[in-house]
Rosetta silent file (secondary structure, phi, psi, omega in degrees, C-alpha in Angstrom):
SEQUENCE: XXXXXXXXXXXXXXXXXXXXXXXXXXXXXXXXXXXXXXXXXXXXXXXXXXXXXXXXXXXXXXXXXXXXXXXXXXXXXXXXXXXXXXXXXXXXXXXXXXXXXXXXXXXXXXXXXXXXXXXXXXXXXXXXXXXXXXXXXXXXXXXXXXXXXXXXXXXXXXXXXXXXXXXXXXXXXXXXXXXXXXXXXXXXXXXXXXXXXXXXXXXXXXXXXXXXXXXXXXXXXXXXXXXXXXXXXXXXXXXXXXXXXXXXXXX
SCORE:     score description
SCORE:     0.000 S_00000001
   1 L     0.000  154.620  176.489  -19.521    6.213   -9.154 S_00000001
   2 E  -137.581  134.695  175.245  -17.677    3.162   -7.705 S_00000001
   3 E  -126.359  147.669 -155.599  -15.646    3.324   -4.768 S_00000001
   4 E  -117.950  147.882 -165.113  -12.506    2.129   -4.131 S_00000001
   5 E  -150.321  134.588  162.820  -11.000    1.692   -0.836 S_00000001
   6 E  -113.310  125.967 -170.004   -7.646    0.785    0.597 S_00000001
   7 E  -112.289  105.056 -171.380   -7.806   -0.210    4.461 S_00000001
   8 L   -72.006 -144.814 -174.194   -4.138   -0.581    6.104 S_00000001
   9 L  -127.525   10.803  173.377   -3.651   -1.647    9.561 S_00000001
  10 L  -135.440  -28.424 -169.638   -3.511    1.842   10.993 S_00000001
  11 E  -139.773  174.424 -175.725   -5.717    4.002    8.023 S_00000001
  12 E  -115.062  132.148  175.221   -8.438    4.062    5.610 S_00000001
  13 E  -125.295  120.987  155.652   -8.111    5.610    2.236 S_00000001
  14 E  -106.304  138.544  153.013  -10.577    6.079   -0.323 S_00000001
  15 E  -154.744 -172.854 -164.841  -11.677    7.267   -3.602 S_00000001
  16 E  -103.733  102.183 -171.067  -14.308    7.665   -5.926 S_00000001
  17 E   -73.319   99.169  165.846  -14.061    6.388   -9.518 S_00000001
  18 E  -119.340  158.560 -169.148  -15.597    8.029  -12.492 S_00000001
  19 L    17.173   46.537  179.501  -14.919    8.102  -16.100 S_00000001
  20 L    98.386  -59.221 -178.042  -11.113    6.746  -15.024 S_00000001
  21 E   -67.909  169.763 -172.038  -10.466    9.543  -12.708 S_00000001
  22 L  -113.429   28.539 -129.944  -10.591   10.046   -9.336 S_00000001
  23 L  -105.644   32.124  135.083  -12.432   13.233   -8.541 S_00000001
  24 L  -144.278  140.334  155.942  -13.490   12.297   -4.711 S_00000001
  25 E  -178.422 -171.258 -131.772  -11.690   10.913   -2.247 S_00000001
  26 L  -161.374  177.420  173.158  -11.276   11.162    1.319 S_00000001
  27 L   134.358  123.591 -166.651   -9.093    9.297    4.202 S_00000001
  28 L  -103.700 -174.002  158.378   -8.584    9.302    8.293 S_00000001
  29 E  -101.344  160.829  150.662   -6.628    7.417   10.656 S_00000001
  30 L   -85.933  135.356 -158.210   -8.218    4.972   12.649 S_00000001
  31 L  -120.550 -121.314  172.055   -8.360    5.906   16.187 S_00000001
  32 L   -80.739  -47.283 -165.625  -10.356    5.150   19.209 S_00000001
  33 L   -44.716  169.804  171.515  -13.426    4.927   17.287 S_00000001
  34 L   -88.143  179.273  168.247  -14.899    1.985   15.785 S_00000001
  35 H   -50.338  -50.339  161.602  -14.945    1.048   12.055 S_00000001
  36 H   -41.761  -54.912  176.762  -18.191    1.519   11.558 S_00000001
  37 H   -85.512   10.399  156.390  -17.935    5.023   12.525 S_00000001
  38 H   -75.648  -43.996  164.554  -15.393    5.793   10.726 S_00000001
  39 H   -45.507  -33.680  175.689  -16.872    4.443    7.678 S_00000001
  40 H   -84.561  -29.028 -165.550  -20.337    6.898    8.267 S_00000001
  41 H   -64.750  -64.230 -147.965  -17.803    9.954    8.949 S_00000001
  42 H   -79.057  -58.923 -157.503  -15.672    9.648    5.523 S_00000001
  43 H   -78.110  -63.318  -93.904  -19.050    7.953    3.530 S_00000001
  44 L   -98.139  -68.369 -150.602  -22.442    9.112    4.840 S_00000001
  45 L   -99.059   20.834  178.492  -22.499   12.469    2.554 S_00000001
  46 L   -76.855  155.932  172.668  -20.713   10.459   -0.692 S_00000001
  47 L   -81.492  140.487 -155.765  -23.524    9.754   -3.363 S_00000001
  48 L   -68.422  143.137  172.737  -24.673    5.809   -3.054 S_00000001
  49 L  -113.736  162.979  174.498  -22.003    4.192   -5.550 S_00000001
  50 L   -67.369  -20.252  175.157  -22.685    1.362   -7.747 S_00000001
  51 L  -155.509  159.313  172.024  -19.879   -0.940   -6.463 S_00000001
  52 L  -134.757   96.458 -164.122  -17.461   -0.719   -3.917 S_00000001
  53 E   -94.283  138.224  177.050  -13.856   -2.948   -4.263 S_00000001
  54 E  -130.765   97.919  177.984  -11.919   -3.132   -1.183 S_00000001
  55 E  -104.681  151.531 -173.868   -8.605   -4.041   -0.217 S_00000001
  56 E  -145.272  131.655  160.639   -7.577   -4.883    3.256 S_00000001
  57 L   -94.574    1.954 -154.721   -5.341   -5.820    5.559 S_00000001
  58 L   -74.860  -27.872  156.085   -7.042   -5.063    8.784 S_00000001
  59 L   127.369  169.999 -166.890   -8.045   -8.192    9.558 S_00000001
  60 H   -67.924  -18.147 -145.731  -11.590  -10.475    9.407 S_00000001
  61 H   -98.846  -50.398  168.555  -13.589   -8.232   12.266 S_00000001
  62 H   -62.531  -24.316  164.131  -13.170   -4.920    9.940 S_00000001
  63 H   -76.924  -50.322 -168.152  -14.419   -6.490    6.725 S_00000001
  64 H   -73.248  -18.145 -179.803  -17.520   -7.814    8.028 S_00000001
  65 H   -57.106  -60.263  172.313  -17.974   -3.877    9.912 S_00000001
  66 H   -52.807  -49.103 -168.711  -17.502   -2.433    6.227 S_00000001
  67 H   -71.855  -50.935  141.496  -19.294   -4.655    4.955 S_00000001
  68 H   -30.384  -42.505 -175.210  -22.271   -4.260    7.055 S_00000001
  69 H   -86.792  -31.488  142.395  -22.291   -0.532    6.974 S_00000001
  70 H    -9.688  -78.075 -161.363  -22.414   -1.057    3.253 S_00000001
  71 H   -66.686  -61.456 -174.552  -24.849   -3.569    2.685 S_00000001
  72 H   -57.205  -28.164  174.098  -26.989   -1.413    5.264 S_00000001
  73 H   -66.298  -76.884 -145.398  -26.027    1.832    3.778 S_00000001
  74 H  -125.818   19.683  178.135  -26.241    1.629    0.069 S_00000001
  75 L    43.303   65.394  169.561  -28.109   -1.874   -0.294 S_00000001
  76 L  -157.474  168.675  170.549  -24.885   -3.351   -2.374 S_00000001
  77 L  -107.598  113.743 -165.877  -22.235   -5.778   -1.350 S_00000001
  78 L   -54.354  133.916  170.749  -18.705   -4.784   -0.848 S_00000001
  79 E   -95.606  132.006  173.656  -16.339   -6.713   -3.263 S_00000001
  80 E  -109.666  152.431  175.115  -12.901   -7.527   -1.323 S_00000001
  81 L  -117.367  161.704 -168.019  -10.115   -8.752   -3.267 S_00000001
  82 L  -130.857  121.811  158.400   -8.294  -11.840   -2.384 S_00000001
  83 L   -27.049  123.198  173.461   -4.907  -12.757   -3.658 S_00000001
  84 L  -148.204  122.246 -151.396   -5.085  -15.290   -6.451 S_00000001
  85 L   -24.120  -45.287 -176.681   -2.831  -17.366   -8.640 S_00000001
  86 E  -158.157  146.544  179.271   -2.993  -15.315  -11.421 S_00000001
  87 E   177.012  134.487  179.327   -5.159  -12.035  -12.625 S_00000001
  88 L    81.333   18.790 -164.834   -4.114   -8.839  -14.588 S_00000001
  89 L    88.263    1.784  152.071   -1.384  -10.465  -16.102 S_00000001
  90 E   -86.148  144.467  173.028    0.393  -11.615  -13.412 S_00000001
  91 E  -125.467  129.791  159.165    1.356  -14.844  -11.571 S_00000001
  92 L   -32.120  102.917 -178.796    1.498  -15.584   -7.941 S_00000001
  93 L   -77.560  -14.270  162.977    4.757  -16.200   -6.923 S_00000001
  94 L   -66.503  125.720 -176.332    3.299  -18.128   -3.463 S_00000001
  95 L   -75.232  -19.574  162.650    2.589  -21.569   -3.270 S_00000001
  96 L  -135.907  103.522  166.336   -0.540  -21.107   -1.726 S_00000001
  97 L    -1.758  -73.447 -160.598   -2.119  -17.682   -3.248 S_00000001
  98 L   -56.789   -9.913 -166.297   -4.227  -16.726   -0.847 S_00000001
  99 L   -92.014  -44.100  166.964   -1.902  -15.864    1.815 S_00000001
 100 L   -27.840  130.929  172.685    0.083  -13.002   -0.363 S_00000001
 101 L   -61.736  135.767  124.170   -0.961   -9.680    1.552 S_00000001
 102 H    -9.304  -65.868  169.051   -3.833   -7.954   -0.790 S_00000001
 103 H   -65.057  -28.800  171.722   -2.090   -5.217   -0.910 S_00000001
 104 H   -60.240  -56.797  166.728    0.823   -6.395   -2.409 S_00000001
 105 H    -7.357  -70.133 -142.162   -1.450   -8.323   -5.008 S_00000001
 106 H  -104.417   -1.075  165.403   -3.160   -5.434   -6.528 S_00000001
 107 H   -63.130  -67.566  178.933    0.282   -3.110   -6.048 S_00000001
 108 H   -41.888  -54.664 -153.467    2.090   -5.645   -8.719 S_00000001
 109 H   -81.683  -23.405  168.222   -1.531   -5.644  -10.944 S_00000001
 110 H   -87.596  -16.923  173.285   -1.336   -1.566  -11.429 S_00000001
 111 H   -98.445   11.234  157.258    2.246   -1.637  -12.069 S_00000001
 112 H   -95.768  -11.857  156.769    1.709   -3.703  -14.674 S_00000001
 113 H   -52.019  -41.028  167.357   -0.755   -1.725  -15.954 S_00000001
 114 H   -79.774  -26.144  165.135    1.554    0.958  -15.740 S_00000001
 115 L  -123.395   25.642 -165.959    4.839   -0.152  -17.072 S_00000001
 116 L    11.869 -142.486 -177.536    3.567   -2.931  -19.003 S_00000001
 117 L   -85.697  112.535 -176.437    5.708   -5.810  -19.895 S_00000001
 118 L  -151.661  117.170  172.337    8.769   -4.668  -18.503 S_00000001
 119 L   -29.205  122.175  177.551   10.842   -6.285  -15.262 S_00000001
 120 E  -154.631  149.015  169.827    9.761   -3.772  -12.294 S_00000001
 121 E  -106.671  121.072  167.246   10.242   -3.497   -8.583 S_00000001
 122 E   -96.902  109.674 -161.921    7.225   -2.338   -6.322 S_00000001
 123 E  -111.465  150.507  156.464    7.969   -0.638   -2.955 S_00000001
 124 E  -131.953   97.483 -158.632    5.365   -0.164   -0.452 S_00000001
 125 E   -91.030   89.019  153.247    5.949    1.966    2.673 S_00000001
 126 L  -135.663 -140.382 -145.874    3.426    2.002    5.721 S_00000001
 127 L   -84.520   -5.008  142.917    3.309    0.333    8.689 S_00000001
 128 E  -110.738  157.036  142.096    5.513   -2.665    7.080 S_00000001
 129 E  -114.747  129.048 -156.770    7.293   -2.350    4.195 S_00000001
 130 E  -120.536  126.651  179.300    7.263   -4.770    1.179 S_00000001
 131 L   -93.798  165.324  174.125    9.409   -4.989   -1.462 S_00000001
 132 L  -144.698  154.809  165.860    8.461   -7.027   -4.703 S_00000001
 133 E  -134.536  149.931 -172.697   10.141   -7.729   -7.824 S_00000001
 134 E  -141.619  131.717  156.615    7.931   -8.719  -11.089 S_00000001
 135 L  -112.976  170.734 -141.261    9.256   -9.960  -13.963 S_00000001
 136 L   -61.244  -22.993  170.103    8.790   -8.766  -17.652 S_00000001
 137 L   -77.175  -21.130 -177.757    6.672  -12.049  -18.525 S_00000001
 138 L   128.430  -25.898 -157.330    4.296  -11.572  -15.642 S_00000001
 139 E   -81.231  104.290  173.271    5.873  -13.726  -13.035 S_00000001
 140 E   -59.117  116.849 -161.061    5.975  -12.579   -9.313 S_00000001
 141 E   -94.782  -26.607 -149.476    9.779  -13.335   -8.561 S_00000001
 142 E   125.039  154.399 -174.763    9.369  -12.253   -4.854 S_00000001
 143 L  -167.279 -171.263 -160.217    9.929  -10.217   -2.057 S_00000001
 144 L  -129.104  158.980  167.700   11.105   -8.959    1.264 S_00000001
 145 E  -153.866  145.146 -177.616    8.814   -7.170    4.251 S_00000001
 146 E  -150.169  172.731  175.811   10.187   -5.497    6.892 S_00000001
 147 E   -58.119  141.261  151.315    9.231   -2.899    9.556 S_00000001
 148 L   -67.023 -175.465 -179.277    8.289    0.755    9.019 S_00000001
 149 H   -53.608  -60.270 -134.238    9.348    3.731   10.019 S_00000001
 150 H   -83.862  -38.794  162.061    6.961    4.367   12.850 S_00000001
 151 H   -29.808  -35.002 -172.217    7.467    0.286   13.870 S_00000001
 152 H   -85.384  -50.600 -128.615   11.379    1.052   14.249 S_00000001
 153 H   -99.476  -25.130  171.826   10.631    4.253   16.021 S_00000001
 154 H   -74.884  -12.924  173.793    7.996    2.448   18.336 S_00000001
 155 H   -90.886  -32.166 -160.778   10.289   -0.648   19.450 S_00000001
 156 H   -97.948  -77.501 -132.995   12.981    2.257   20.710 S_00000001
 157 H   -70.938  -49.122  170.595   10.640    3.919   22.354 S_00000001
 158 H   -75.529    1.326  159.228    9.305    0.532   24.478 S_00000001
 159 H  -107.837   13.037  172.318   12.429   -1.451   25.242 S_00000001
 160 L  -101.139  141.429 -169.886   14.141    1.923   26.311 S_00000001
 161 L  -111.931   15.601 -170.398   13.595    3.188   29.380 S_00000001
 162 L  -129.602   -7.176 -173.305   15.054    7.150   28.243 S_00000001
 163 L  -115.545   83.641 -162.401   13.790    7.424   24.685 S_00000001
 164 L   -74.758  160.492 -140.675   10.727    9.072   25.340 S_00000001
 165 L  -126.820  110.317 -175.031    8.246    8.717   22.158 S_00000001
 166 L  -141.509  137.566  146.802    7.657   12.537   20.363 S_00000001
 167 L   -55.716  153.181 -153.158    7.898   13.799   17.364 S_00000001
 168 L   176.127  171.260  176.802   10.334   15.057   15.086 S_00000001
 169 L  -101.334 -177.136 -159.645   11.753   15.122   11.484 S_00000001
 170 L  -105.743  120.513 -168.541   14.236   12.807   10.078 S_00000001
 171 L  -158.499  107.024 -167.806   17.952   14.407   10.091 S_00000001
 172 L   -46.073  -46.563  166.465   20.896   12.620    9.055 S_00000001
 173 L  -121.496   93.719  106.553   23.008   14.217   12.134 S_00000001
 174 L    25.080   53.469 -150.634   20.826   14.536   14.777 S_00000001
 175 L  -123.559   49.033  130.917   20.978   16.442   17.303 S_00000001
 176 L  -141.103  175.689 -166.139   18.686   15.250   19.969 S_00000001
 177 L   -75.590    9.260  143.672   17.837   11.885   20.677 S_00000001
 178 L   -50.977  -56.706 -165.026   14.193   12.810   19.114 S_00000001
 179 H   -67.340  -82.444 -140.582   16.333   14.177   15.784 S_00000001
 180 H   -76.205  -13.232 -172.540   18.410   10.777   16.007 S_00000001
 181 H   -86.441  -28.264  172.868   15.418    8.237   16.795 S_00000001
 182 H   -83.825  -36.077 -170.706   13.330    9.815   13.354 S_00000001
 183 H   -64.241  -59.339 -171.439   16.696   10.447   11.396 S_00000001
 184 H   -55.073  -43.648 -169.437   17.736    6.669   12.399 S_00000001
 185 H   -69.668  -47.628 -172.351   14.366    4.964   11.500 S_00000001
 186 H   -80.066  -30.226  157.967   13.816    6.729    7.932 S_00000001
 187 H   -85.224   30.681  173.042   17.503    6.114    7.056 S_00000001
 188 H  -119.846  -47.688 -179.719   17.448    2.716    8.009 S_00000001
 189 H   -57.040  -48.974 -162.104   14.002    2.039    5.875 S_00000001
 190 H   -85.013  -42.961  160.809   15.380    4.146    3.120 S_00000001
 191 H   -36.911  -54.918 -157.885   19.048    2.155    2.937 S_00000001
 192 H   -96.237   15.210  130.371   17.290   -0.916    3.064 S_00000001
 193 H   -48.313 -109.211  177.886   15.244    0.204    0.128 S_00000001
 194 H    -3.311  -76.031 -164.928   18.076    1.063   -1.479 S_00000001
 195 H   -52.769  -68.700  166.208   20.370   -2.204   -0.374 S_00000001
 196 H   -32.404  -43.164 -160.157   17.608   -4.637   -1.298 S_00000001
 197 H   -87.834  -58.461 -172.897   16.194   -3.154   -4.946 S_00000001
 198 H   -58.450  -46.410  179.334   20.485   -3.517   -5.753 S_00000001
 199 H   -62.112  -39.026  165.161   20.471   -7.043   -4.798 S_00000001
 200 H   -49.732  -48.422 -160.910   17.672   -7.866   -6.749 S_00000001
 201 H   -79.124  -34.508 -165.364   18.506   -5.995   -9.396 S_00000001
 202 H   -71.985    2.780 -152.002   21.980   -7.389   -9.645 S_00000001
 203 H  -132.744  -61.845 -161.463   20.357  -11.332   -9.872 S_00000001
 204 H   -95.636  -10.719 -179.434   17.063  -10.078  -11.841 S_00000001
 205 L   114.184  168.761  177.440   18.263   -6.830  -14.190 S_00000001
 206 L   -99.084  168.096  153.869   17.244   -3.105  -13.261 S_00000001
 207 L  -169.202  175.586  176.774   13.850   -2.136  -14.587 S_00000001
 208 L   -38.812  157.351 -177.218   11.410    0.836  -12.672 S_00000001
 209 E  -137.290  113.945  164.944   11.271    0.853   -9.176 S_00000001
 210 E   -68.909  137.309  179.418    7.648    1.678   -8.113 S_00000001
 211 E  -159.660  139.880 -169.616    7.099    3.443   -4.729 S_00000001
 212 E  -170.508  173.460 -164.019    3.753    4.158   -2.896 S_00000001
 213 L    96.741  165.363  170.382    2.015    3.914    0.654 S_00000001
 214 L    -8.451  -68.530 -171.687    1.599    6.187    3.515 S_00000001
 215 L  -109.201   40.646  162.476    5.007    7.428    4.263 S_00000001
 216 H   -68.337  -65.224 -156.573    6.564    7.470    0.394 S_00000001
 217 H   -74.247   -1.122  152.539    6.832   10.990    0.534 S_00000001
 218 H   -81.894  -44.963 -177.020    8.574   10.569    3.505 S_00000001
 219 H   -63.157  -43.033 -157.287   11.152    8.114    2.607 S_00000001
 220 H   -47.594  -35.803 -162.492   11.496    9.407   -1.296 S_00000001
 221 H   -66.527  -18.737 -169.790   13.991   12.387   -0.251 S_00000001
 222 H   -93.725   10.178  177.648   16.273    9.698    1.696 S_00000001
 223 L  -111.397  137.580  170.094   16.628    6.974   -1.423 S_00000001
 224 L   -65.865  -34.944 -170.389   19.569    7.097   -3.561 S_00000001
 225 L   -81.885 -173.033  161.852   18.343    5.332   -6.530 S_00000001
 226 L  -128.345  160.593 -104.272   15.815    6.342   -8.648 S_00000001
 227 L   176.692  113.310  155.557   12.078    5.767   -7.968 S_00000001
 228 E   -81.676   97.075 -171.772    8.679    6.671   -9.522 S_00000001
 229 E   -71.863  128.708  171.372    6.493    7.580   -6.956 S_00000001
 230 L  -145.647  109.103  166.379    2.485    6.823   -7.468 S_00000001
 231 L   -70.576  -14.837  175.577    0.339    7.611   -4.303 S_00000001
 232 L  -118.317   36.781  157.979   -2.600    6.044   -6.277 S_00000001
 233 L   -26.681  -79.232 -179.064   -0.737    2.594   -6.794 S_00000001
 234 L   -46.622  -60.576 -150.731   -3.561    0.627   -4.869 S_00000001
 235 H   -80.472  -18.336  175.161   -6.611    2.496   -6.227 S_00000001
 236 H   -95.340   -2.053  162.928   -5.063    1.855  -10.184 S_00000001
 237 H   -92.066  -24.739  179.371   -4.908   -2.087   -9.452 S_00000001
 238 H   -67.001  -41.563  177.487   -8.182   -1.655   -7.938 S_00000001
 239 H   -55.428 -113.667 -169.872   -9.429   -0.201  -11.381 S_00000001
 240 H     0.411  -72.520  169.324   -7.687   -2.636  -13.244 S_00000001
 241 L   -58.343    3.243 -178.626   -9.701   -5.542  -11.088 S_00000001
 242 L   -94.507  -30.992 -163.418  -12.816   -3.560  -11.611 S_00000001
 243 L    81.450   25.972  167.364  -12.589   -3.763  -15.783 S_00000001
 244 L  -118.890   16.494  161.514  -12.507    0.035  -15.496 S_00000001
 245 L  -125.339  127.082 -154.000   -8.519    0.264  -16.775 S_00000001
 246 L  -111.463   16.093  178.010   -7.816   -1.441  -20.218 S_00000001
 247 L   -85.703  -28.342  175.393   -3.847   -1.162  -19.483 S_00000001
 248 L   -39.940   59.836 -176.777   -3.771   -4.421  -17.792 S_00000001
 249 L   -34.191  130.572  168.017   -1.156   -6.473  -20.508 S_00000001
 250 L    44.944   39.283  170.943   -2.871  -10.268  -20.428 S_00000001
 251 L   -67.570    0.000    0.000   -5.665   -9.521  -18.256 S_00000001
């Protein structure tokens, strides 16, 4: 088994690779606790895997924790990936590589595995959201990042002194300020989906519009356009950088 792990900035998601498939997998929030112990709660009864690829945004203090409970765990060394001019058939649209978020990186390298060469837009929805455009040659054209949902709904509740911060569903007309602060934030995320992929498209051509992270299955019912959803975006770029997916056009 090899495990593959995507680490946001709020959750951890994993799963377990075998013959292509995915037949374990697992994922919390991060809470009070530390990393470490989050890492024995979801891993400790997993079978030792042979490799483990990891992408993360979480910052330098959370890699070396994983990586430690790793090393110490299963004697092996966690592979992280790092943005890099060019790999899966794709090129870095950033003048210096390294700084593209990871996650975008290996979002772009499964959807070219997945729509091969063909011009595609890659949405990713958690706690920012990043748009991308790729074009049909390989070439990262670019992108936009902007706040999530819960980021919109978390700025109202702390510069307001009346918009107390609860939960609620998303409702186009609203009818308490709970109703209108989740209605407003997922139709502001999902227009500016929406607004963005047409400006792009209208400069670069349509092609698929990829859509994955946390809250896609929140957003998808609010976008107008149309939208392939894949909740295992990250973990099929992860493959793809592993040498376990052979989809990977000029790899």
């Amino acid at each position: 088994m090899i495990l593959l792990v995507d680490v946001g900035n709020s959750r951890l998601k994993w799963v377990g690779c075998e013959r292509g498939g995915f037949p374990l997998r697992g994922g919390a929030a991060h809470g009070e606790e530390t990393w470490t112990a989050l890492a024995a709660e979801q891993w400790s009864a997993l079978p030792p895997p042979e490799r483990a690829l990891i992408v993360s945004v979480a910052g330098i203090e959370v890699r070396a924790a994983l990586m430690d409970w790793i090393r110490q765990v299963w004697n092996i060394e966690a592979e992280f990936v790092v943005s890099t001019a060019m790999a899966g058939g794709i090129r870095n649209a950033y003048a210096e590589p390294e700084r593209l978020g990871a996650d975008r990186w290996v979002a772009m390298i499964a959807a070219r595995a997945l729509v091969g060469p063909t011009l595609c837009y890659v949405v990713d929805c958690g706690t920012a959201v990043t748009l991308d455009a790729l074009a049909a040659d390989g070439r990262h054209l670019g992108g936009v990042i902007l706040p999530g949902m819960r980021l919109m709904r978390e700025a109202l509740y702390r510069e307001t002194r009346q918009i107390p911060p609860e939960t609620g569903e998303p409702r186009l007309f609203g009818r308490s300020t709970r109703e209108g602060v989740w209605g407003g934030a997922a139709y502001a995320v999902a227009s500016a989906i929406d607004g963005i992929l047409d400006r792009m498209a209208a400069i670069s051509g349509a092609g698929p519009r990829l859509l994955t992270g946390g809250a896609a299955g929140i957003v998808a019912p609010h976008l107008q356009g149309p939208y392939r959803l894949e909740p295992d975006l990250i973990f099929t770029g992860l493959q793809v950088l592993a040498g376990l997916d052979e989809r990977a056009a000029g790899a």
